[in-house]
ZAZAPA-683203 format. One record per residue (C-alpha): residue number from 1; residue in three letters; chain; x, y, z. Coordinates in steps of 0.001 Angstrom, whole numbers, m for minus. Example, Ala and Ser with C-alpha at 12.3 -4.5 7.8 and 13.67 -1.06 7.14 Angstrom:
2
<1 'ALA' 'A' <12300 m4500 7800>> <2 'SER' 'A' <13670 m1060 7140>> 
% end
This chain:
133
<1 'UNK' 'A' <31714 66049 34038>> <2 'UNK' 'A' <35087 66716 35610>> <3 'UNK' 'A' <37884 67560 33344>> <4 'UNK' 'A' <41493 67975 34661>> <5 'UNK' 'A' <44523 68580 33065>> <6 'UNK' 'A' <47955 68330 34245>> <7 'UNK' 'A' <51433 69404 32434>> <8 'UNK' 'A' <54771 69201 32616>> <9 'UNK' 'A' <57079 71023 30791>> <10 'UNK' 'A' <60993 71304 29870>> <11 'UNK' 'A' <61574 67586 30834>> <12 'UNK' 'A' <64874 65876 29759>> <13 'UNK' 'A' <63165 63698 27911>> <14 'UNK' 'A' <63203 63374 23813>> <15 'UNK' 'A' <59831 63841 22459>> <16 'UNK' 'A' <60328 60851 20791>> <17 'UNK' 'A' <60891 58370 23892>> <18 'UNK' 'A' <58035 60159 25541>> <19 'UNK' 'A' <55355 60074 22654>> <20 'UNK' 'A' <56206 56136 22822>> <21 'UNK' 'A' <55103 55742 26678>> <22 'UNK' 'A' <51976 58390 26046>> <23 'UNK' 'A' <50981 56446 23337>> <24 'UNK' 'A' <50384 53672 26132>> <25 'UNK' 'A' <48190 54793 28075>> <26 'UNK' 'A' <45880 56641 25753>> <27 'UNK' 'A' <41926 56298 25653>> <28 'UNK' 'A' <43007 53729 28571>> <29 'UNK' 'A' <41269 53894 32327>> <30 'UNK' 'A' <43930 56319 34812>> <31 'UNK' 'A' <44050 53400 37272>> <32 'UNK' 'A' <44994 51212 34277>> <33 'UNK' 'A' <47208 53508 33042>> <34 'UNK' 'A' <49068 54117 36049>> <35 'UNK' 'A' <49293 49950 36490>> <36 'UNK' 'A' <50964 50315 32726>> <37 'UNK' 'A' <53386 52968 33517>> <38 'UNK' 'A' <54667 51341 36733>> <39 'UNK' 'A' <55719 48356 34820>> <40 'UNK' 'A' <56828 49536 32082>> <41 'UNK' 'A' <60992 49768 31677>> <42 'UNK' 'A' <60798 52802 29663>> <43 'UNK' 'A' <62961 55186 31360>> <44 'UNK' 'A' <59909 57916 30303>> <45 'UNK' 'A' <57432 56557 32470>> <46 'UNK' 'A' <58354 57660 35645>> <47 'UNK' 'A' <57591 61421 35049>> <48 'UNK' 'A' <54571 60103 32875>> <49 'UNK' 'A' <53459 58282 36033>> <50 'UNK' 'A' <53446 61466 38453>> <51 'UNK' 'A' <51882 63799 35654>> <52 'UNK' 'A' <48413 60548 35629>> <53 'UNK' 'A' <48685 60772 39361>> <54 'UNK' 'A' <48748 64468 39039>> <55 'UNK' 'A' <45824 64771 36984>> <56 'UNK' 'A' <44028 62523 39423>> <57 'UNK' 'A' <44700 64776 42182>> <58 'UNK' 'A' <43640 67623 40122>> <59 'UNK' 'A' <40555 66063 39356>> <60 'UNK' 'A' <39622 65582 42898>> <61 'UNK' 'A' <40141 68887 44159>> <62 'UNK' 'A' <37765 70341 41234>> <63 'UNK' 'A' <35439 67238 41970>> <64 'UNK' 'A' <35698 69019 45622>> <65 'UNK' 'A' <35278 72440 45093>> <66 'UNK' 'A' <31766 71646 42753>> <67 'UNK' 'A' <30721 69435 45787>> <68 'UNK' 'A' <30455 66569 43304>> <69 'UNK' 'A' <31386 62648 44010>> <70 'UNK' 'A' <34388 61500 42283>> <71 'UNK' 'A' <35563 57928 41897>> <72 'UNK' 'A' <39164 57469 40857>> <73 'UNK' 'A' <37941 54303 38785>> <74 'UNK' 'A' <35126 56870 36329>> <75 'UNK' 'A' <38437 59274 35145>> <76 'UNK' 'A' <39853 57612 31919>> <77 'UNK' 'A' <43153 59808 29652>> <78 'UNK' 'A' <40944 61765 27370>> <79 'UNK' 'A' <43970 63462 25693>> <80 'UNK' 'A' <47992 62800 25747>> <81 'UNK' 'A' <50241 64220 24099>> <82 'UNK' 'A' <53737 65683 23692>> <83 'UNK' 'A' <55178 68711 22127>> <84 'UNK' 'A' <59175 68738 21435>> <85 'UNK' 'A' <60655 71896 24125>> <86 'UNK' 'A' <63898 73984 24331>> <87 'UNK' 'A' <67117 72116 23122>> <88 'UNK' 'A' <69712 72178 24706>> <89 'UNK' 'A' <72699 72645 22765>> <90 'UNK' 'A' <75989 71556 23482>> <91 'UNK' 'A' <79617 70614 22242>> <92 'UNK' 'A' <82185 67651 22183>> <93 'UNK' 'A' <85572 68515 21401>> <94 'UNK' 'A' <86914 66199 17982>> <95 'UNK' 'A' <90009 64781 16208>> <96 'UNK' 'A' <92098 67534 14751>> <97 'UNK' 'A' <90606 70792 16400>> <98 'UNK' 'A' <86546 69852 14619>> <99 'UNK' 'A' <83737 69728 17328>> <100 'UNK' 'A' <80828 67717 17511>> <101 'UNK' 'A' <77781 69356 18151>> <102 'UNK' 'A' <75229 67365 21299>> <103 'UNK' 'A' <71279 68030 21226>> <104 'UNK' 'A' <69540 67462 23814>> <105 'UNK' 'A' <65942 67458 23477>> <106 'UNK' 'A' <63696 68670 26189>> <107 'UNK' 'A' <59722 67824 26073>> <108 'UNK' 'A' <56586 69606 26823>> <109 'UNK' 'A' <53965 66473 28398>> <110 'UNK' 'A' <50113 67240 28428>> <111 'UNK' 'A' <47580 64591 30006>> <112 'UNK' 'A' <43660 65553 30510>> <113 'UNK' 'A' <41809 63086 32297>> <114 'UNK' 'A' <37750 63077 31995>> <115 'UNK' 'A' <35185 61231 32879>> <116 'UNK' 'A' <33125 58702 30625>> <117 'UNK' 'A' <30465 61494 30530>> <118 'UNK' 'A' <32065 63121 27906>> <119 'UNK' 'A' <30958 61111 24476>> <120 'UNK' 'A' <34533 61483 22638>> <121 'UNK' 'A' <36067 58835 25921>> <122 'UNK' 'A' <32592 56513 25539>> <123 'UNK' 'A' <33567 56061 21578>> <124 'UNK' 'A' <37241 55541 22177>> <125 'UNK' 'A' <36901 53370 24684>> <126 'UNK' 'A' <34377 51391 23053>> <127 'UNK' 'A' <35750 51190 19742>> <128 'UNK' 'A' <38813 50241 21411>> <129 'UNK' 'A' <37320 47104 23117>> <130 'UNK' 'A' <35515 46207 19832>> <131 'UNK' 'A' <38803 46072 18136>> <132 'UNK' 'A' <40144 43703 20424>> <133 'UNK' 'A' <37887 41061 19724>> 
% end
């Protein structure tokens, strides 16, 4: 089983926005996932969409260096997730000498791609195409 895992961190992007885009492409297929994220007018899925095609490239050097085939169609998103990062925290001058105080939110992105192997992706994808139905 080949297991890769590729992150980005400190991204000007609130957690919030990005958790909505992750949630997309969960438990889903990377070459699916990557067809989602291209499409999608999120303004989060662009950095999303390098950090799949990341994790794809990640996955085929370590599919490399254990001399094992890889096929980019066997690697699903076994894990996603984001974790809120530093904010950034700035100030707007006001009426009558107040300020207003401006957060920006940074992220921490996580994606680990695996291959069906591994019996945690066989169940979520499964149960997801029973619940379709």
């Amino acid at each position: 089983m080949v297991e890769s895992v590729a992150r980005v961190r400190h991204i000007r992007v609130t957690p919030t926005k990005a958790r909505r885009v992750v949630n997309m492409i969960r438990g889903k297929q990377a070459m699916e996932a990557l067809a989602i994220l291209k499409f999608a007018p999120q303004g989060a899925s662009d950095p999303v969409y390098k950090l799949v095609e990341s994790a794809m490239a990640n996955a085929r050097v370590k599919a490399e260096a254990s001399n094992s085939y890889l096929d980019d169609q066997d690697l699903f998103v076994t894990t996603a997730y984001v974790d809120e990062g530093a904010t950034l925290k700035r100030f707007q001058p006001r009426a009558q000498g107040r300020a207003f105080q401006i957060l920006k939110r940074t992220s921490h992105i996580t994606i680990i791609l695996g291959t069906p192997e591994d019996a945690d992706v066989a169940d979520a994808v499964a149960s997801k195409k029973s619940g379709k139905k």
